[in-house]
C-alpha positions in Angstrom: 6.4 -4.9 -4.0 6.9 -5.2 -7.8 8.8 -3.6 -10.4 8.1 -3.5 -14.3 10.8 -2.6 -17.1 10.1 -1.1 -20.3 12.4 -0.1 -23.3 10.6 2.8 -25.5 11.0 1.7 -28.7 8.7 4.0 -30.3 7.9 8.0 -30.3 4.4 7.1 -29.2 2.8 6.8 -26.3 4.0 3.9 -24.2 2.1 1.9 -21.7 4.9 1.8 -18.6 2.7 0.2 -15.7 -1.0 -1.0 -15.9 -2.3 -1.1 -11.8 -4.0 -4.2 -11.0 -6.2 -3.4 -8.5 -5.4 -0.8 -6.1 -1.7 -0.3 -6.4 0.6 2.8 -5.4 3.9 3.9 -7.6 6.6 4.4 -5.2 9.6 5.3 -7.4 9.6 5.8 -11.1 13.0 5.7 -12.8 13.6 7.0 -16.3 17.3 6.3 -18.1 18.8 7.2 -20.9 20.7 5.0 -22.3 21.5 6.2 -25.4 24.2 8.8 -27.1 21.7 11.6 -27.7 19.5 13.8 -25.7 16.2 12.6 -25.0 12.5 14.2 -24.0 9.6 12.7 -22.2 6.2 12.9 -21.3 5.0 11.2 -18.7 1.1 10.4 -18.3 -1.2 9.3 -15.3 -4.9 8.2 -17.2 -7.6 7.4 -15.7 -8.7 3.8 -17.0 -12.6 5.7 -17.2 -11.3 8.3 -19.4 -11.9 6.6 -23.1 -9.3 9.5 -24.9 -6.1 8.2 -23.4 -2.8 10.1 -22.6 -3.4 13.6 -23.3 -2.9 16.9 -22.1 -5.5 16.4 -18.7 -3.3 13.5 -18.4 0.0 15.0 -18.2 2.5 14.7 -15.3 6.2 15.5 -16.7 5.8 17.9 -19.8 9.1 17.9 -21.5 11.3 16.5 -19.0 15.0 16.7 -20.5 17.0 13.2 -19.8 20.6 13.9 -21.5 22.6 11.5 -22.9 26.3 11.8 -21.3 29.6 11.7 -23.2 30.3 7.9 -22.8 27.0 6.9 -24.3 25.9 6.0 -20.6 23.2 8.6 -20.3 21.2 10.0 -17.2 18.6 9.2 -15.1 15.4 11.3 -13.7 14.3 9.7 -10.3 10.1 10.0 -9.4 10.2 9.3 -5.7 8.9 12.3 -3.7 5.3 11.4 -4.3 3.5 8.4 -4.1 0.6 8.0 -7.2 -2.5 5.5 -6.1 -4.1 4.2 -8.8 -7.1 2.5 -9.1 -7.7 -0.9 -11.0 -6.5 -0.6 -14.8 -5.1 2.9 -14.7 -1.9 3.2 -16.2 1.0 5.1 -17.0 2.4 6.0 -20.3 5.6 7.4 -21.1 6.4 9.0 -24.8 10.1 10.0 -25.8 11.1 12.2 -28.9 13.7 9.4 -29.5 12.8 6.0 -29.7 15.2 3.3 -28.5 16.7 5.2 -26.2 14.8 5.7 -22.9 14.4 2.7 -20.3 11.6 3.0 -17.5 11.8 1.1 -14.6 8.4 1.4 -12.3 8.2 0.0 -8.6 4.8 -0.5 -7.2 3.2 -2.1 -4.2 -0.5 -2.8 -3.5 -2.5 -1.0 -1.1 
């Protein structure tokens, strides 16, 4: 089992977790760990689909993560369903506030 961190430091598109080989997501957190209210999109892309994280793509539309009042902000937890993904799929997340938003991505292979 593996984990990979990322900070979002931008309002694009951000490559969380790139699956080498055949690898399943077990739990996806997303924290915010800012003082304002935060949105995300989270994307599953197929590595053969050459447009990238787009609508077809999309599996958290809008997904609110608040902030809190002490500047230590919430956290969405992923865990119901486990995502396989094939060698060089990835998953991108995009917040409407950069610098705020930490993913954390736990993986195993299968």
């Amino acid at each position: 089992m593996a984990i990979t961190n990322t900070f979002i430091d931008s309002t694009e598109p951000v490559t969380v977790f790139t699956a080498l080989g055949q690898q399943a997501i077990t739990v996806m957190y997303i924290c915010n760990t800012g003082d304002q209210d935060a949105t995300v999109n989270v994307y599953c892309v197929d590595s053969s689909d050459s447009s990238g994280p787009g609508d077809s793509s999309l599996i958290y539309n809008q997904l609110l993560i608040t902030a809190g009042n002490t500047g230590t902000g919430d956290t969405y937890v992923i865990s119901t369903e486990k995502l396989i993904l094939d060698n060089n799929d990835f998953i991108d997340v995009e917040a409407n506030v950069a610098n705020v938003i930490a993913v954390t991505v736990s993986s195993i292979s299968v």
